[in-house]
N, C-alpha and C positions, 0 to 999 in steps of 0.2 A: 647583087653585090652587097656583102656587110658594110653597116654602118662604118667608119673611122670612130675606133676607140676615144675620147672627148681625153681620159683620163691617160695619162701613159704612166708605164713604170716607173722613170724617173722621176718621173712628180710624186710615187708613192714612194721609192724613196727616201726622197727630199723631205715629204712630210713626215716618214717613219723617224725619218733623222734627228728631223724637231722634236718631236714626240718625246725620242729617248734625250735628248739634250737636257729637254725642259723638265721633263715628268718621270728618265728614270726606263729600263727595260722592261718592269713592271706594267708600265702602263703602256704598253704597245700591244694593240690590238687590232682585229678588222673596223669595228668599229668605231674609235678611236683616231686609228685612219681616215675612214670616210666623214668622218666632223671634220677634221683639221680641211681635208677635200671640199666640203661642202656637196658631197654625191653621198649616191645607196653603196652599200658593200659590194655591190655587184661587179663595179669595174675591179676592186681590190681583188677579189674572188676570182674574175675573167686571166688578170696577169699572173695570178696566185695560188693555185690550187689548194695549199695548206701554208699556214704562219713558217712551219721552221723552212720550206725553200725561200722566203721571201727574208729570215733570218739571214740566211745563213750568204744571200744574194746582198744583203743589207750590212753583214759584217766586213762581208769583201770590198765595198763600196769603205768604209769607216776607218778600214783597217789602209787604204791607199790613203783617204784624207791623211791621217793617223804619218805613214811615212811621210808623207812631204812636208809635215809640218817637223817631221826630226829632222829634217835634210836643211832647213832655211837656215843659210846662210850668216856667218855672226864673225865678230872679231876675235875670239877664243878661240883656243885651240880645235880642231871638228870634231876632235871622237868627245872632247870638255863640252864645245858645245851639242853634239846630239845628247848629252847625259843630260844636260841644262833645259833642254827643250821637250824631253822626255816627261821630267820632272814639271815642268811648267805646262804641258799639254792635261795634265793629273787635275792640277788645279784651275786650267779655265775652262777643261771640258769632263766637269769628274763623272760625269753619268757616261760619256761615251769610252772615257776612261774603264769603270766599271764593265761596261758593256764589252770592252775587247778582252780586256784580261783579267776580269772579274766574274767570269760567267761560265766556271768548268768547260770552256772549251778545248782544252787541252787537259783535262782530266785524265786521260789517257795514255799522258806522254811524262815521262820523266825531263829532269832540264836539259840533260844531256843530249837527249833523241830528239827535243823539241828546237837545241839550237842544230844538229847535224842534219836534221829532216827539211831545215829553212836557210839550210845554207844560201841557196838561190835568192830568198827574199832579204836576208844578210848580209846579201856580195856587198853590196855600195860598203855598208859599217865597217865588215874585213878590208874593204879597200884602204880606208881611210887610220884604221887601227897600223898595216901593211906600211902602209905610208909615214905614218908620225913614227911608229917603234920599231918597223925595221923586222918584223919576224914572220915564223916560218906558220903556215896554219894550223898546228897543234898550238901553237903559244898563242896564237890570235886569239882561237874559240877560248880558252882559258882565261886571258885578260877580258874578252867577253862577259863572260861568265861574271867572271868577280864585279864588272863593270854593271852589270846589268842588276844583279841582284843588286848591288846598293841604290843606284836608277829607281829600282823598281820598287825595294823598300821604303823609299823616302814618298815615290809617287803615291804610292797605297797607301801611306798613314794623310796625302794631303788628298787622298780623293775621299777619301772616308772621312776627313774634319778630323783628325787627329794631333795634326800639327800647323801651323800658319808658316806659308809660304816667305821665306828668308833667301834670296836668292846666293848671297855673299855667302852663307854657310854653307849651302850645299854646295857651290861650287868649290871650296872649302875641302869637305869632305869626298867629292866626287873625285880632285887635282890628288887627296892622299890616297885614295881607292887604286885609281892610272899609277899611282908612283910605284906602290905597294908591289898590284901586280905586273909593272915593268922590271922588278928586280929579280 
C-alpha cells in the first residue's frame, strides 16, 4: 500500500495563494511552494505534473474567492454595491487582483464574447442588474458592460498604485455610470 500523501493539494493551494498574495504571480514557483511547505518539490510535483495545470486549478480556486467577495452583502444598492467591492477587492488584494485579470488570460476573447461565454458565472450579477432596472437581457449585458468597465477601470489604476482608494468617489462615479446606462 502507498504511503498517505503528508502534503495535499489544498495546502498547495493555500500556500500558492500566499505566495501570489505576498510576493505577486511572479514569484510562484515549485520551489517557492515547497519553502512556504517546509517539504522537497516532490509532493508539489506528485499533485502537479507541470506549473500551468496547478495555475490554472489555482485561478479557479481565486477566482470563487474573488466572487463571494463581490456577493457580501452591504446597505447600497447590490449591482452599487458589487461595483464597490469589485473595486475594493483591487486594492486589499492587488496581486490576486492582478493575477485574475491581469494575466492575458482572456487574451483571446473580445469583451463581448468574454461576458456572453460567462453568462453562467454572471447569472447571480444579471439577476440583481434584472431586479434593480427591470430589463430585458440585451439591456442587462450592456448596462454590464458599461458598469464593469468603469469597475474595472478604477480597480486597475488602484491595483497598479496608480490612484488612492476614495471610497465616496467612486461610488460617486459608479451611481453616474448605473444612471447613464439606465437611460
Amino acid at each position: 500500500m502507498p504511503p498517505i500523501p503528508k502534503i495535499s493539494k489544498e495546502m498547495i493551494l493555500e500556500s500558492s495563494i500566499e505566495i501570489i498574495r505576498k510576493d505577486g504571480i511572479e514569484n510562484l514557483n515549485v520551489r517557492n511552494i515547497a519553502n512556504k511547505l517546509s517539504c522537497s518539490t516532490q509532493p508539489i510535483m506528485y499533485h502537479y505534473k507541470n506549473m500551468d495545470i496547478l495555475k490554472d486549478e489555482l485561478y479557479k480556486k481565486v477566482d470563487q474567492y474573488h466572487s463571494e467577495y463581490l456577493m457580501k452583502k452591504s446597505d447600497v444598492n447590490p449591482l452599487l454595491s458589487i461595483g464597490l467591492q469589485y473595486i475594493k477587492f483591487a486594492k486589499e488584494e492587488k496581486n490576486l487582483f492582478k493575477f485574475l485579470f491581469q494575466s492575458d488570460k482572456f487574451s483571446s476573447f473580445n469583451l463581448e464574447d468574454l461576458i456572453n461565454n460567462n453568462e453562467k458565472g454572471l447569472q447571480d450579477i444579471f439577476d440583481i442588474i434584472k431586479k434593480e432596472a427591470n430589463l430585458n437581457i440585451k439591456e442587462i449585458k450592456e448596462m454590464f458592460t458599461i458598469l464593469f468597465i468603469t469597475a474595472h477601470g478604477i480597480a486597475s489604476l488602484l491595483a497598479n498604485n496608480s490612484i488612492t482608494y476614495d471610497e465616496k468617489y467612486f461610488k460617486t462615479v459608479l451611481q453616474t455610470s448605473f444612471n447613464k446606462s439606465n437611460n
